[in-house]
TIKOL-434229 format. One record per residue: x, y, z of N, C-alpha, C, O in turn; residue in three letters. Coordinates in nm, 3 decimals. Each point is the difference from the previous one (the first is absolute). Layout:
BEGIN
nX,nY,nZ,caX,caY,caZ,cX,cY,cZ,oX,oY,oZ,res
X,Y,Z,X,Y,Z,X,Y,Z,X,Y,Z,Ala
...
END
This chain:
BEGIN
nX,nY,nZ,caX,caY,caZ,cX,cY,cZ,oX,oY,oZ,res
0.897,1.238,4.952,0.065,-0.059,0.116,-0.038,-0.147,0.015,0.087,-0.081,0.032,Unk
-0.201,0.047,-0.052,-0.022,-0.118,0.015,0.049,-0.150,-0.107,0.033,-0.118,0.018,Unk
-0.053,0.210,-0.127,0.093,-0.095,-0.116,0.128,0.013,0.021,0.051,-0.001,-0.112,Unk
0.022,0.011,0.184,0.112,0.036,-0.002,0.036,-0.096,0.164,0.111,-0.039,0.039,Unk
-0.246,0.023,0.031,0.038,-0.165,0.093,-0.049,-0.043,-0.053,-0.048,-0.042,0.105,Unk
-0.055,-0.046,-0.247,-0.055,-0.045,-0.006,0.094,-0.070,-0.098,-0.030,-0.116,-0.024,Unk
0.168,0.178,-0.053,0.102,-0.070,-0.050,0.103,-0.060,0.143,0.040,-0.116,0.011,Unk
-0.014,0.230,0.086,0.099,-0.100,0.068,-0.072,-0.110,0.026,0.063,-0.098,-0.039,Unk
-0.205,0.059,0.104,-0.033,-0.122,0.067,-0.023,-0.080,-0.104,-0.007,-0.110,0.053,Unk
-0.010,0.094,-0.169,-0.017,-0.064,-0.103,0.102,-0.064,-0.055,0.006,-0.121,-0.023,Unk
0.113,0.243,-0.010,0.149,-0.031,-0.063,0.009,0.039,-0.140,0.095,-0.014,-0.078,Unk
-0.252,0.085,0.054,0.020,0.008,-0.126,0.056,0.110,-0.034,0.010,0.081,0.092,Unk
0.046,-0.037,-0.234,0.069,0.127,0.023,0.125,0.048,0.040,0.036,0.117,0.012,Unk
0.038,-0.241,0.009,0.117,0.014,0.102,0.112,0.000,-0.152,-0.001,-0.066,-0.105,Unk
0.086,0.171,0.157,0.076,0.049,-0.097,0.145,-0.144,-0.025,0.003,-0.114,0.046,Unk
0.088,0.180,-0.126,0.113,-0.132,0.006,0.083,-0.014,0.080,0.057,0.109,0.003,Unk
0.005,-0.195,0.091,0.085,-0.060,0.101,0.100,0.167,0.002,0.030,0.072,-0.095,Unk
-0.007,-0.057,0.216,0.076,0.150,0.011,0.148,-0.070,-0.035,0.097,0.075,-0.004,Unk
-0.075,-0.231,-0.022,0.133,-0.017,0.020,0.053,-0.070,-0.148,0.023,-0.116,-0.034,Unk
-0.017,0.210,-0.017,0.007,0.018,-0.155,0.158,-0.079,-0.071,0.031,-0.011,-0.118,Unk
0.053,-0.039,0.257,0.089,-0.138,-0.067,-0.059,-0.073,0.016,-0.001,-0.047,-0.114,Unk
-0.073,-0.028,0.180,-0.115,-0.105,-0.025,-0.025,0.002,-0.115,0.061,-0.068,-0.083,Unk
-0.208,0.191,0.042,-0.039,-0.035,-0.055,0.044,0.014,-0.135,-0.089,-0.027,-0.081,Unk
0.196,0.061,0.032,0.074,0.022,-0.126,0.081,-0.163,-0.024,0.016,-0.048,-0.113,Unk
0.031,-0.026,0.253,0.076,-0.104,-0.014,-0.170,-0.105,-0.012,0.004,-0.098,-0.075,Unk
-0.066,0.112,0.109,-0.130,-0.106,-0.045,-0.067,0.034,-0.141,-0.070,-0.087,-0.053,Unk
0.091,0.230,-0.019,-0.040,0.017,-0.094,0.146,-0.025,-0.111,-0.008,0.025,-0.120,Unk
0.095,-0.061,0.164,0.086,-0.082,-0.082,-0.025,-0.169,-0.038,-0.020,-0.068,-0.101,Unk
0.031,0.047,0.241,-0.053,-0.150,-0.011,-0.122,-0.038,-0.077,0.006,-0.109,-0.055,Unk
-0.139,0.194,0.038,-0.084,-0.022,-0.077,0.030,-0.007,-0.148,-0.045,-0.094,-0.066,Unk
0.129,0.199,0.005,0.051,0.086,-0.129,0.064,-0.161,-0.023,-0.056,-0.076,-0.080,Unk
0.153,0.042,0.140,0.093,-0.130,-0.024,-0.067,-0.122,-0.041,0.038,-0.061,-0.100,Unk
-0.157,0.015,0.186,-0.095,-0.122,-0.023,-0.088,0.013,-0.082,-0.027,-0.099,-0.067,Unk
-0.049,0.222,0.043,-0.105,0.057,-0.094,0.124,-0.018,-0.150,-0.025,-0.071,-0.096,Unk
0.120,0.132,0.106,0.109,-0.029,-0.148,0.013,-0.140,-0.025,-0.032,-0.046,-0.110,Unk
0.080,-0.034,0.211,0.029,-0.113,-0.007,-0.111,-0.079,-0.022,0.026,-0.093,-0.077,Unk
-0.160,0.096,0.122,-0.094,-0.098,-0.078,-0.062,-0.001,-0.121,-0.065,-0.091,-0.052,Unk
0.098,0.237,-0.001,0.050,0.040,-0.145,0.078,-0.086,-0.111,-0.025,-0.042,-0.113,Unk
0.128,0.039,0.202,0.110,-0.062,-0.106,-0.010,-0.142,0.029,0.081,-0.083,-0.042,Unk
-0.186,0.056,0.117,-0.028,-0.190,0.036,-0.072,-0.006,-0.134,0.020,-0.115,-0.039,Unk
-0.107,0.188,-0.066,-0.085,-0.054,-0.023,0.087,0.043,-0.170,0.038,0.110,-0.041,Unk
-0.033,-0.209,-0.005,0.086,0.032,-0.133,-0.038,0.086,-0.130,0.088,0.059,-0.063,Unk
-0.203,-0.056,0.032,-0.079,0.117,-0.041,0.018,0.189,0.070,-0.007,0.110,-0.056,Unk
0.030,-0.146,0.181,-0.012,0.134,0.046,0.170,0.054,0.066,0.026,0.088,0.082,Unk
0.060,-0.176,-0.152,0.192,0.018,-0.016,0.053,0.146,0.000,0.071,0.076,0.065,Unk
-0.168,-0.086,-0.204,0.042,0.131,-0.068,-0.057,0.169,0.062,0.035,0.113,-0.033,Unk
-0.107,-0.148,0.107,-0.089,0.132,0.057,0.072,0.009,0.160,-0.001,0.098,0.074,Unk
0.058,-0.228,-0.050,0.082,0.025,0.162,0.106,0.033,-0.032,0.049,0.085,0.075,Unk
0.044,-0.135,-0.203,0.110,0.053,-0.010,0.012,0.151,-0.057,0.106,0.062,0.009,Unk
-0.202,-0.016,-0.058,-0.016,0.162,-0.004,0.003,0.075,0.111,0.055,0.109,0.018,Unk
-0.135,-0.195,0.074,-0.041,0.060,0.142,0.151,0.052,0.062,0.040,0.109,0.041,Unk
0.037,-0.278,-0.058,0.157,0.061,0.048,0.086,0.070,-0.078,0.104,0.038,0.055,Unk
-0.118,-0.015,-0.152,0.045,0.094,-0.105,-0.005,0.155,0.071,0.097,0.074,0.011,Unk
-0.253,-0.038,0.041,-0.049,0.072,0.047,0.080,0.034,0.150,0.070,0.101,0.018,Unk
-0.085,-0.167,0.045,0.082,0.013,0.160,0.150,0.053,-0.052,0.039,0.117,0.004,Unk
0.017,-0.204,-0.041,0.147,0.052,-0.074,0.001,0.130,-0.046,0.079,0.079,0.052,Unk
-0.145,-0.046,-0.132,0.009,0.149,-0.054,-0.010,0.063,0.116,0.091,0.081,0.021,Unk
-0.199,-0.095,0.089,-0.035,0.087,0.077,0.150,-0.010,0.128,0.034,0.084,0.083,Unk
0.026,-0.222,-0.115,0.117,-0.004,0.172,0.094,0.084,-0.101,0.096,0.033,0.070,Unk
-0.076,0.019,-0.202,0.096,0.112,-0.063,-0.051,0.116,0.034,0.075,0.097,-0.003,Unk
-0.206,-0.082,0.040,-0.036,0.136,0.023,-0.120,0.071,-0.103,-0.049,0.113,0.005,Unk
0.022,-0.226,-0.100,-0.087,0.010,-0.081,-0.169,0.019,0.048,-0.031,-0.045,0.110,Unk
-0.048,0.096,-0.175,-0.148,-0.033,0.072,-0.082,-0.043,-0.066,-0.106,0.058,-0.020,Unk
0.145,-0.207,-0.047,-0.098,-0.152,-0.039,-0.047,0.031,-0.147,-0.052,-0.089,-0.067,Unk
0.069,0.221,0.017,-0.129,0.029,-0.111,-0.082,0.019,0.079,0.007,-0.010,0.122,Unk
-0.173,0.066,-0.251,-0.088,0.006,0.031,-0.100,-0.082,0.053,0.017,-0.115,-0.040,Unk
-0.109,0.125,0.110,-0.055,-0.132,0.037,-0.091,-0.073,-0.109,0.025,-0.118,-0.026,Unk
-0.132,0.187,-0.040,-0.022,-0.040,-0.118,0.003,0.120,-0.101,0.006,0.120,0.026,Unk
-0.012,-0.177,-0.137,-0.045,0.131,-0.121,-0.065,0.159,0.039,0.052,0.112,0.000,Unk
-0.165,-0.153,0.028,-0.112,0.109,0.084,0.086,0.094,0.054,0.008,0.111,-0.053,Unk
0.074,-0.144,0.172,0.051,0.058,0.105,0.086,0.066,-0.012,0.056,-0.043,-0.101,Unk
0.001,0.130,0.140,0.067,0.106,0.029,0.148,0.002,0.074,0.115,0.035,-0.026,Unk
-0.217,-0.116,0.175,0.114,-0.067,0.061,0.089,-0.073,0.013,-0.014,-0.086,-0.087,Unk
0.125,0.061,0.161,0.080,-0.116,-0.005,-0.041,-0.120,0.068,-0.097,0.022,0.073,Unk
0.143,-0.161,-0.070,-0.031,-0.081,0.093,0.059,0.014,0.116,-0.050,-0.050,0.100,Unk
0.181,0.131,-0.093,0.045,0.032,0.135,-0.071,0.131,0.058,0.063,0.036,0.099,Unk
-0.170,0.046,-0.126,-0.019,0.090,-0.002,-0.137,-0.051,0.077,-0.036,0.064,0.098,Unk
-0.023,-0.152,-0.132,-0.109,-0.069,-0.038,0.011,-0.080,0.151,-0.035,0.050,0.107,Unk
0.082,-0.162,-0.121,0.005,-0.096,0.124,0.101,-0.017,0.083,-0.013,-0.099,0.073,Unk
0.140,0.179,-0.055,0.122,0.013,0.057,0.000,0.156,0.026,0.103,0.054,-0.039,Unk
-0.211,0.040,0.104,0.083,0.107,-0.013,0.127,0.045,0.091,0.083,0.089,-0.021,Unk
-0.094,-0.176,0.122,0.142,0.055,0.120,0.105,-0.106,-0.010,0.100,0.005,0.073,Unk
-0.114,-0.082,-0.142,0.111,-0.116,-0.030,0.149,0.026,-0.031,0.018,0.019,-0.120,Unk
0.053,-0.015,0.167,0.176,0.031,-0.022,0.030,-0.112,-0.130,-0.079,-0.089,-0.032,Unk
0.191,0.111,-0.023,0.068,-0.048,-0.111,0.041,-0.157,0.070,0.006,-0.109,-0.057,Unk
0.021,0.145,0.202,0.040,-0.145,0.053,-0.111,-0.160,0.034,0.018,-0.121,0.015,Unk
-0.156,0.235,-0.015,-0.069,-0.109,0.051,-0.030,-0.098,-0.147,-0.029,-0.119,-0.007,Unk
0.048,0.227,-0.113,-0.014,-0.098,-0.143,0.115,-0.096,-0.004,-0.012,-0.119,-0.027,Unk
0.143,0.190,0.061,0.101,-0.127,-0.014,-0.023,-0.135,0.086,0.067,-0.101,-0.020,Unk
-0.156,0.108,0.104,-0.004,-0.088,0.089,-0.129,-0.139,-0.017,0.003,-0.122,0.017,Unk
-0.091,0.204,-0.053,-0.075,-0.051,-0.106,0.074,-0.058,-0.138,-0.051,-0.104,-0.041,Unk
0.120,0.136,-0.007,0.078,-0.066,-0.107,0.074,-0.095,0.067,-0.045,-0.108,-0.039,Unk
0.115,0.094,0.101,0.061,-0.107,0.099,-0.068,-0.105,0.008,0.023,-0.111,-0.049,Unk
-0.142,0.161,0.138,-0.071,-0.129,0.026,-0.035,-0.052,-0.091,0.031,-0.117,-0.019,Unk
-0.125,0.204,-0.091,-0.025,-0.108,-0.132,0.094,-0.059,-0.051,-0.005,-0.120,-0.026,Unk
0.109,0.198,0.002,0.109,-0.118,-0.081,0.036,-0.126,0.056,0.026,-0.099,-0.068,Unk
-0.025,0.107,0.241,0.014,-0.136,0.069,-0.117,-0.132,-0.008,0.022,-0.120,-0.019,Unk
-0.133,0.183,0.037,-0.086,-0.028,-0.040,-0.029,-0.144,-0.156,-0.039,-0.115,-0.018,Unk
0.089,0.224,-0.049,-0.066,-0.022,-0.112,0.134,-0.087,-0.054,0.015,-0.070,-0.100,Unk
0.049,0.097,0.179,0.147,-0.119,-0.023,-0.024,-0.125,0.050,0.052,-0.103,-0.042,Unk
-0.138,0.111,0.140,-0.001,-0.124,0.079,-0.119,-0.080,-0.017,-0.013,-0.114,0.044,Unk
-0.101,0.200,-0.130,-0.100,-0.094,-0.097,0.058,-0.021,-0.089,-0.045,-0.108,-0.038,Unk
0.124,0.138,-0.032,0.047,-0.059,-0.174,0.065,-0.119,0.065,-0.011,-0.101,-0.070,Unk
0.092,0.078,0.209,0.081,-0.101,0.049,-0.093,-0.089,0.001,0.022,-0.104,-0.060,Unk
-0.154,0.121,0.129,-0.091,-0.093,0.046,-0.060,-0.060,-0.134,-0.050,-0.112,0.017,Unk
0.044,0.153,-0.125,-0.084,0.003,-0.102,0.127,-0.120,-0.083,-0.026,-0.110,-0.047,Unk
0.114,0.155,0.050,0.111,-0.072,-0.062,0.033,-0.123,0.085,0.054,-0.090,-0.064,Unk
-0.072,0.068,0.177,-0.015,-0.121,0.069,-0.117,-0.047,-0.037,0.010,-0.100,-0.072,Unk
-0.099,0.129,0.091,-0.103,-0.088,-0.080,-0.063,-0.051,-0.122,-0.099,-0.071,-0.017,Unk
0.189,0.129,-0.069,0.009,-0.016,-0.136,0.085,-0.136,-0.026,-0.037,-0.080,-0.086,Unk
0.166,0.058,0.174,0.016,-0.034,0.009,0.006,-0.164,0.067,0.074,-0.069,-0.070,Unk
-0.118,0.010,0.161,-0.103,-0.048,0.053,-0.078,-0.106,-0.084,-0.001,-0.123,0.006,Unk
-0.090,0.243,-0.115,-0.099,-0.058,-0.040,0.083,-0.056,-0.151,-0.068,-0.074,-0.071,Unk
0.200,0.108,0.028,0.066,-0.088,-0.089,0.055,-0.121,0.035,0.019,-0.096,-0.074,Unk
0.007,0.108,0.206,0.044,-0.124,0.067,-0.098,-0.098,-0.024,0.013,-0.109,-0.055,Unk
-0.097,0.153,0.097,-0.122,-0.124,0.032,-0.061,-0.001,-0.186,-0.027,-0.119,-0.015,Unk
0.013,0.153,-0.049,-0.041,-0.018,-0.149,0.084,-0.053,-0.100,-0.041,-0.010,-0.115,Unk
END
């Protein structure tokens, strides 16, 4: 009984937000920026564009592959288990906008720097 106020007055222990479009629409937004500073870094292209490879399969209904070799599981199995087919398409959305609108930025400044050279 007592551990059990000794989490409420603390906070520790406290389970996840009961309001689970929140926190699915903030655990998108993470998925999106965590991908995207991925594909900022040109070495690590190829491992974000798998990533969206990955979402895609899964907004068809697919479940990601396995997560690694070892495992058994899927990655949707794994870190998406209540996720609908829609919340991957949506996630694909955003990255593609995204990632449209850094190649824009990237191509403006490529540009830019021919001007001036």
């Amino acid at each position: 009984m007592l551990s059990w106020l000794k989490r409420v007055i603390t906070g520790r222990g406290k389970g996840p937000s009961r309001n689970r479009a929140h926190a699915r629409e903030v655990r998108m937004e993470q998925e999106v920026e965590a991908l995207l500073d991925a594909w900022r870094v040109a070495k690590s292209r190829g491992e974000a564009l798998l990533q969206l490879e990955r979402f895609r399969a899964m907004a068809r209904g697919g479940d990601g592959g396995r997560a690694r070799e070892s495992y058994s599981d899927s990655v949707r199995r794994m870190h998406y288990p209540k996720w609908r087919d829609a919340d991957f398409a949506e996630i694909v959305s955003r990255l593609e906008a995204a990632i449209a609108e850094a190649e824009a930025r990237e191509a403006a400044a490529q540009a830019m720097l021919e001007e001036e050279g």
